[in-house]
N, C-alpha and C positions, 0 to 999 in steps of 0.2 A: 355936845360931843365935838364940833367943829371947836370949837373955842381951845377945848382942849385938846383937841388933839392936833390944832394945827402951833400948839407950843414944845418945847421941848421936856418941859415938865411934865407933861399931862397926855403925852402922845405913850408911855408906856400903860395907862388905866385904858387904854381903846384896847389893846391886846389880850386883857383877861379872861371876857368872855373867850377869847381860843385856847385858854391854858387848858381847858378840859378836854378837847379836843386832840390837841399835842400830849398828852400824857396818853388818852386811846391808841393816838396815832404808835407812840410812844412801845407799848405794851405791845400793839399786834405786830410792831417790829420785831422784840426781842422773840416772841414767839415762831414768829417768821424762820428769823437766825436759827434759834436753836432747832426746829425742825430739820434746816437744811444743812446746820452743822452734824447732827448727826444721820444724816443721809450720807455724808463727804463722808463720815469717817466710816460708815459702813461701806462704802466704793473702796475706799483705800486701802480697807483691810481685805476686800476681797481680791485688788489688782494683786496688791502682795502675797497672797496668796494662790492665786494662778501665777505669777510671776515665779514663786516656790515650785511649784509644779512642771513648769516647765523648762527650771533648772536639772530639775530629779530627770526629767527626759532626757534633757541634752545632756548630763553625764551618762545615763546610759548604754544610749545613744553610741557616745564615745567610748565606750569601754567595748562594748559589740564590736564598734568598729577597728577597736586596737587587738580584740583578738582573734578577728577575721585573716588570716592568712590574705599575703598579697598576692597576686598572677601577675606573668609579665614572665 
């Protein structure tokens, strides 16, 4: 193993035994992502949706208030 792997040749046969390794690593990444992708897009479809909501109020809102008579 020294022999080869202190060449330039022979120093990528030292990293094999980790390709199993990096492909698990690999895997429970993509897993990772897509769990937390679709967490993101469950949050964002719900901001956007109280965000809707609280448009529908604020016109309202507004509309109450344009046909509230003024004092003064």
């Amino acid at each position: 193993m020294s022999q080869q792997g202190c060449n330039k040749e022979g120093f990528d046969g030292l990293l094999i035994p980790l390709q199993a390794a990096m492909d698990l690593l690999r895997g429970i990444t993509e897993q990772v992502n897509k769990g937390f992708s679709g967490k993101l897009a469950s949050i964002a479809m719900g901001l956007e949706a109280t965000a809707n909501q609280y448009q529908g109020v604020e016109q309202h809102n507004t509309t109450l208030l344009n046909q509230t008579p003024a004092r003064g």
